[in-house]
C-alpha positions in Angstrom: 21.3 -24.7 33.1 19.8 -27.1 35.4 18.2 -30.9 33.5 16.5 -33.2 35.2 14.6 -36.1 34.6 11.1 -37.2 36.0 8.8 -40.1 35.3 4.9 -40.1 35.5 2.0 -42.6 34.0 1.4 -39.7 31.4 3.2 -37.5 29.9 0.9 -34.6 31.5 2.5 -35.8 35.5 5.4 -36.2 34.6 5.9 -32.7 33.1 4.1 -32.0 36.8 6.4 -33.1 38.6 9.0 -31.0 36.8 7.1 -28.0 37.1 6.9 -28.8 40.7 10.5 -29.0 41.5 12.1 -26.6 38.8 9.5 -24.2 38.7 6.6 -22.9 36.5 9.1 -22.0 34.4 10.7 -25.4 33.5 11.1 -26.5 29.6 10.2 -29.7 28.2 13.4 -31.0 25.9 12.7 -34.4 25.4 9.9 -36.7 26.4 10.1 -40.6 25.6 7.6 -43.4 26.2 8.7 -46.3 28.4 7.1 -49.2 27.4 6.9 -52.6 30.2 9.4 -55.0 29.9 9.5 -58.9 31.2 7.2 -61.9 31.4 4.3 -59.5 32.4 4.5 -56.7 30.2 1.1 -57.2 28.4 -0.2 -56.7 32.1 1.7 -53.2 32.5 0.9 -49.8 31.4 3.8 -47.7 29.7 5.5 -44.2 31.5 6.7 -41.3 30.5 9.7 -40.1 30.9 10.0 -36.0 30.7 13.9 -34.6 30.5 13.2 -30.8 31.7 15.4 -27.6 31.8 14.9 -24.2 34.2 14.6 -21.6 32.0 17.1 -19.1 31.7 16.1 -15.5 32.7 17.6 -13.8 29.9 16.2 -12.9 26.9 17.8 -12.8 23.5 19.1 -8.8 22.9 19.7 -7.5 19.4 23.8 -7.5 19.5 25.6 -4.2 19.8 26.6 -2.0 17.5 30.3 -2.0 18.6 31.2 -5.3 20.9 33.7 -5.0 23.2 36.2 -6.9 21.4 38.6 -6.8 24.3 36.6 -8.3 26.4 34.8 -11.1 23.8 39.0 -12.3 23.4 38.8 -11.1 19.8 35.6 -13.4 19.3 33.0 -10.9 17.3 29.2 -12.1 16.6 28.0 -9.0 15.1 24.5 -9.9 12.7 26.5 -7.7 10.0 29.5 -9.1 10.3 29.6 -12.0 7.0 32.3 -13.9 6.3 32.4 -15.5 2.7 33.8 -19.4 2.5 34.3 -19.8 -1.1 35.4 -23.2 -0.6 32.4 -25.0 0.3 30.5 -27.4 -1.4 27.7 -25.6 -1.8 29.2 -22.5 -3.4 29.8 -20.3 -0.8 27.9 -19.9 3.1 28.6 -16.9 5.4 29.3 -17.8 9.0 30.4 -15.7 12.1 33.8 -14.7 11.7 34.1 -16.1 15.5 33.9 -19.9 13.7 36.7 -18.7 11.1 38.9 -17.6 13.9 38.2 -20.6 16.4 40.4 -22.8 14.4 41.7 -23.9 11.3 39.4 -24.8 8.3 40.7 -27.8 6.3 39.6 -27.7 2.9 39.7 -31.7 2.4 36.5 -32.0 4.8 34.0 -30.1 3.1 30.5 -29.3 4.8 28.0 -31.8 3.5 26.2 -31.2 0.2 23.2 -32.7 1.8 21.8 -32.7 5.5 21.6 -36.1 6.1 23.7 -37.1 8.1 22.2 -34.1 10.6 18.6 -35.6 10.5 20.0 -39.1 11.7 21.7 -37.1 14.3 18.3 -35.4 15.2 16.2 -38.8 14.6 18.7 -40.1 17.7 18.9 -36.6 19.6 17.1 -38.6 22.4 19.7 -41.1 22.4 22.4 -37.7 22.4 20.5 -35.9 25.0 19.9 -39.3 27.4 24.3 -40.2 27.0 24.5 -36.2 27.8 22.8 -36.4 30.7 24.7 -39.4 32.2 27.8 -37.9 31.7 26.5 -34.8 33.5 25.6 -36.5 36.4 28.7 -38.3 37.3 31.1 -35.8 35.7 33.6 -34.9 38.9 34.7 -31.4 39.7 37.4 -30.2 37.3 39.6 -26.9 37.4 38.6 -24.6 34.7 40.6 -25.5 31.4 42.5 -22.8 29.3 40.6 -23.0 25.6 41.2 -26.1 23.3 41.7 -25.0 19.3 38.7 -26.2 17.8 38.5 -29.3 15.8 38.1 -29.3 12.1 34.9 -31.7 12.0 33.1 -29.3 14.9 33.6 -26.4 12.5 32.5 -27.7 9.2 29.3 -28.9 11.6 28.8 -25.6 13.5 28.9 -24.0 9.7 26.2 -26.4 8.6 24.1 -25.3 11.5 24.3 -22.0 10.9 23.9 -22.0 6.8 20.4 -24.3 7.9 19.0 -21.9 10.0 19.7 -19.0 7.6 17.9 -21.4 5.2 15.1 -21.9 7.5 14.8 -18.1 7.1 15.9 -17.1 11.1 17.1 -13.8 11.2 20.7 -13.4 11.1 20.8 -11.5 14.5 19.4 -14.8 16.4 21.3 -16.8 14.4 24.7 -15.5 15.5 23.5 -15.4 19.2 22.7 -19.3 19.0 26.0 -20.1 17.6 28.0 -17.9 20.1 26.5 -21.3 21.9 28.2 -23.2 20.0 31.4 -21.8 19.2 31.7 -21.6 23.2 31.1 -25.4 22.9 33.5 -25.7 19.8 36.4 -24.3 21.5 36.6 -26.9 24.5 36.8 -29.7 22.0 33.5 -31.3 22.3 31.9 -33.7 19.9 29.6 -32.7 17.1 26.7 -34.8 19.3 27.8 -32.2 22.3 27.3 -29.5 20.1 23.9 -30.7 18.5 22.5 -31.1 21.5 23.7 -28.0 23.8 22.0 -25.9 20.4 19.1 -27.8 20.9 19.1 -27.6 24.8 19.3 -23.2 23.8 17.2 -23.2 21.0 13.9 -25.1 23.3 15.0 -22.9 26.6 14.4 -19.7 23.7 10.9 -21.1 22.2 9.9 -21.7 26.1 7.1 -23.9 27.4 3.8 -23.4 25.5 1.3 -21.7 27.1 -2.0 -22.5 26.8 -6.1 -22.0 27.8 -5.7 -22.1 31.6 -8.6 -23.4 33.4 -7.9 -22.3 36.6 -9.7 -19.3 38.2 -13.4 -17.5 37.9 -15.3 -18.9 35.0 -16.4 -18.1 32.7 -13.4 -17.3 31.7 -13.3 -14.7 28.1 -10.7 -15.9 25.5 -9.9 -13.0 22.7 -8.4 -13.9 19.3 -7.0 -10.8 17.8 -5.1 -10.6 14.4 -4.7 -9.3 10.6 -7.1 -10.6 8.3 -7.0 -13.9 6.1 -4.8 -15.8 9.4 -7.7 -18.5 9.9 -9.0 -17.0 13.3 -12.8 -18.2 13.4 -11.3 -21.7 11.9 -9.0 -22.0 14.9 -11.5 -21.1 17.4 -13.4 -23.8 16.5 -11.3 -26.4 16.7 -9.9 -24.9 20.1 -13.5 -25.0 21.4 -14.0 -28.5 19.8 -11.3 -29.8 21.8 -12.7 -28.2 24.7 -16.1 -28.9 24.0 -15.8 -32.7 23.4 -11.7 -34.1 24.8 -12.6 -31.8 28.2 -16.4 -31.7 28.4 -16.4 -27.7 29.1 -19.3 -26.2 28.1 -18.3 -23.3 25.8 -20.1 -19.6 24.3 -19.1 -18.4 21.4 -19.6 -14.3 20.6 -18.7 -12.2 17.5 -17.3 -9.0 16.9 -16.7 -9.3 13.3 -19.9 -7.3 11.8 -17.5 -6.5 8.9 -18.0 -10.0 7.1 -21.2 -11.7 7.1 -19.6 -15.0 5.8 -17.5 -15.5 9.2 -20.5 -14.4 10.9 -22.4 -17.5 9.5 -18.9 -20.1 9.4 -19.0 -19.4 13.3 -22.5 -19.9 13.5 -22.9 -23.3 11.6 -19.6 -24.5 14.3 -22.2 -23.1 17.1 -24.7 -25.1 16.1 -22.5 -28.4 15.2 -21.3 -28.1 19.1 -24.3 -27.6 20.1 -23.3 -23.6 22.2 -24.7 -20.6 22.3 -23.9 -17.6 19.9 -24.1 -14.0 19.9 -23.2 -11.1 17.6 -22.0 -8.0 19.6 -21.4 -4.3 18.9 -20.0 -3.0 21.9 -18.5 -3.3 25.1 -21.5 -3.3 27.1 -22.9 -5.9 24.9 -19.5 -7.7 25.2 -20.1 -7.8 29.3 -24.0 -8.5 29.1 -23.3 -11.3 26.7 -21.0 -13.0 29.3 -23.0 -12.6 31.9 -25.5 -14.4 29.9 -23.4 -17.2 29.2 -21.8 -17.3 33.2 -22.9 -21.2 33.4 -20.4 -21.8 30.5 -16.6 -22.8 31.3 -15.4 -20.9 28.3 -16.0 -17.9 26.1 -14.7 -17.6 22.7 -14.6 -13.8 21.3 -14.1 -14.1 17.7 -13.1 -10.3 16.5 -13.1 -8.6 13.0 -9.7 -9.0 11.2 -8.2 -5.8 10.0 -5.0 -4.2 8.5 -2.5 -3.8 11.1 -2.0 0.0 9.8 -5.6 0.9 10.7 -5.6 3.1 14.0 -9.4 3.8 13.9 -10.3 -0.3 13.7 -7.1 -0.6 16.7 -8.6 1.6 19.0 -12.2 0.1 18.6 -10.3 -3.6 19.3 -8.9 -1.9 22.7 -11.7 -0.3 23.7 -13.8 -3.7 23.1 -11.1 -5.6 24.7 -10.3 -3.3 28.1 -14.3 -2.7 28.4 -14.4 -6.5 29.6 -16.0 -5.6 33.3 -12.8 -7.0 35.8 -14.9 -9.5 37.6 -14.1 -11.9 34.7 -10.4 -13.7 33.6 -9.5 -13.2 30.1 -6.8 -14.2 28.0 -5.7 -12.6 24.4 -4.0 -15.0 21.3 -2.7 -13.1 18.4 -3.3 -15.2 15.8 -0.5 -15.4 12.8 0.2 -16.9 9.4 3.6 -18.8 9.4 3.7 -17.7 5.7 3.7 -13.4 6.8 6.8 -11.8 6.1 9.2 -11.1 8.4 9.0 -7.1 8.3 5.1 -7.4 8.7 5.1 -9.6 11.2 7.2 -7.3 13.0 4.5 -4.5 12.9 2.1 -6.5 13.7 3.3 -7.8 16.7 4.1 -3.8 17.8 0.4 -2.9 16.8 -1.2 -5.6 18.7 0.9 -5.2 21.7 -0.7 -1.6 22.3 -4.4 -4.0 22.3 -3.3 -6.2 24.8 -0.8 -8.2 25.9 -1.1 -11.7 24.0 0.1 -15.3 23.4 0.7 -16.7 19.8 -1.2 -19.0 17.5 0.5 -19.8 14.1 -1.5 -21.0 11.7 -0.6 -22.4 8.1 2.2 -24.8 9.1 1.3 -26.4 6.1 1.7 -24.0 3.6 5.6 -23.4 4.1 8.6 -25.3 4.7 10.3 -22.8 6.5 9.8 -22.0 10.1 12.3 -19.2 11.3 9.8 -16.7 11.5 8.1 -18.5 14.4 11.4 -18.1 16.3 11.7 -14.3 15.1 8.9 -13.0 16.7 9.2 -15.6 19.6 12.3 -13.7 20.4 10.9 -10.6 18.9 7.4 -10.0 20.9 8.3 -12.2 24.1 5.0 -13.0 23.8 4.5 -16.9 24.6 3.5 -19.5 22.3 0.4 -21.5 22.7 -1.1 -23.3 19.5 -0.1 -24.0 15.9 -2.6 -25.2 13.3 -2.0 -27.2 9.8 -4.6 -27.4 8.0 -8.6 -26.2 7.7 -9.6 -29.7 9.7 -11.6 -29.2 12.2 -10.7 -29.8 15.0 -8.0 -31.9 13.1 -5.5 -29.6 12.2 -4.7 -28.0 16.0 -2.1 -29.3 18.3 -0.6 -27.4 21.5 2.8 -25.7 20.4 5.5 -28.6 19.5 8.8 -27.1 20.4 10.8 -30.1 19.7 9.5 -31.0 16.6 9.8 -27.3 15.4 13.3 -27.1 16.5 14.3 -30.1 14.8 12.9 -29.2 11.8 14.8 -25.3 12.1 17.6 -27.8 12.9 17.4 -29.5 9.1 15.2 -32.7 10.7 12.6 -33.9 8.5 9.1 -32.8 8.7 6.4 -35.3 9.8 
């Protein structure tokens, strides 16, 4: 893993410059506001400061079925594998049995009944992350080491992470692949701050860099949102729009495919008017690709489509066929709008159903209506689809912001929500 660091006069260069010199494929970790110091500061603007990663090139793989146990040294991280700690404070957690075999357990240091003293840990991960770093940098050359035994503090921590993301409702499978991470980490003797932050470091280089609207290229450029019904599409694409419309100055089109209800029909309408764009209701392909030639002064186009049940392959095939029909001459991009508060098993099928559509991004919406985030992280690893937005709330355009990977990984971490 490759971390560097790179300074700007907003955030938006310095994660630029980053991009520049790792790649497009470089990962935000940290970012931290530099604010002037000395006799003059009142005269001086703040930086930015952007700590970025190159993202690895593997992707997470559902275990096997049989590990080699030969070659994994004994070490087995099997999702079906459970190992029952009767001794903890909480009654009982199940952990890898790779953390029961890296070292001795002492049952005089308990895992923590609360999570406290992991969300200071996580309020100072900057703090972690900026001493990691350091080290890094002047660290000299040493010989590889034969394994330490793991220290008793590191596994009573390593079992709290994993017992908090189980809590946080990440499947088991991913779970057990992020602590491998860690019990890697745990066996060379590192401190419980080293082992925070290398999870952290894995968990943000697995989210990935959100991906939003890009600009670039032929306009206007068409922007489908695709998904279930009841997820909050026409409410997000207003406030994506508004942001558009009024933080960019783009002008923007909106069009409708959802003849199905007459109320979103009308709730897209009234934002149409508010923002002052044009709207259109169409049935068809060719109605699709007259609209935007109509509206080919406009930056963006916003194709709000009729919600229906993921198990409907009549209502699927009229989405591709509406979708595909878009005449090549214009860019489009696809966002598969989800509810954070789906279940895991549907989530799954809809991500499979929609991928035979089109390729996608994500949009979760309803932050605010759970406290549990793991399925954002499931289908992440799930759909390899990239993240782009996340919504919490009905404001308009309020209640939108651009993916936060480190706040969502803080929180899957046990941090406190905002």
């Amino acid at each position: 893993m490759t971390i560097n660091k790179y300074q700007g006069k907003t955030k938006e260069e310095a994660i630029e410059k980053a991009k520049k010199e790792l790649g497009p494929g470089a990962v935000v970790l940290n970012v931290k506001e530099i604010k002037p110091k000395g006799m003059f500061k009142m005269m001086k603007s703040a930086t930015y400061e952007v700590t970025a990663a190159m993202e690895e090139k593997e992707a997470f793989a559902a275990p096997p079925a049989k590990p080699n146990a030969a070659a994994r040294e004994g070490i087995n991280l099997a999702a079906d594998e459970e190992i029952s700690f009767s001794g903890l404070a909480d009654g009982g957690g199940r952990i890898p049995a790779a953390l029961q075999r890296a070292g001795s357990i002492k049952p005089e240091k308990p895992v923590e009944k609360s999570n406290e003293g992991l969300e200071k840990r996580l309020e100072n991960l900057s703090n972690i992350l900026e001493k990691q770093l350091s080290a890094d940098s002047v660290k000299p050359e040493k010989p590889m080491e034969p394994p330490q035994p793991a220290n008793s503090e590191g596994l009573q921590f390593v079992k709290m992470l994993y017992r908090t993301l189980l809590e946080n409702e990440v499947n088991e499978k991913y779970v057990n692949q992020i602590m491998d991470e860690a019990e890697k980490i745990l066996r060379s003797g590192s401190s419980v701050d080293y082992i925070l932050s290398s999870v952290y470091q894995k968990m943000i280089l697995k989210f990935g860099q959100p991906s939003v609207i890009d600009l670039n290229g032929k306009k206007p450029k068409v922007i489908f949102f695709i998904g279930p019904t009841g997820v909050g599409k026409t409410t997000t694409i207003a406030k994506i729009a508004s942001r558009y419309k009024v933080e960019k100055e783009k002008k923007v089109a909106f069009l409708t495919a959802d003849t199905y209800r007459i109320a979103a029909t009308e709730q897209l309408r009234v934002y149409a008017n508010i923002l002052d764009a044009p709207m259109n209701i169409i049935y068809s392909a060719e109605e699709l690709n007259a609209a935007v030639e109509r509206a080919a002064d406009c930056d963006l186009v916003f194709v709000d489509t009729a919600g229906f049940s993921h198990r409907s392959s009549s209502q699927c095939d009229d989405m591709k066929k509406l979708i595909q029909g878009l005449d090549e001459s214009y860019d489009k991009e696809v966002y598969l709008v989800v509810s954070a508060t789906t279940k895991y098993r549907d989530l799954l099928e809809i991500a499979d159903i929609y991928k035979e559509i089109a390729d996608y991004k994500l949009i979760f919406t309803k932050l605010d209506e759970t406290t549990t985030y793991g399925n954002i992280l499931n289908l992440r690893l799930y759909s390899e689809a990239r993240l782009a937005y996340m919504t919490t709330g009905q404001n308009v355009p309020d209640d939108l912001e651009e993916f936060d990977t480190q706040k969502i990984v803080k929180q899957l971490l046990g941090g406190r929500a905002d």
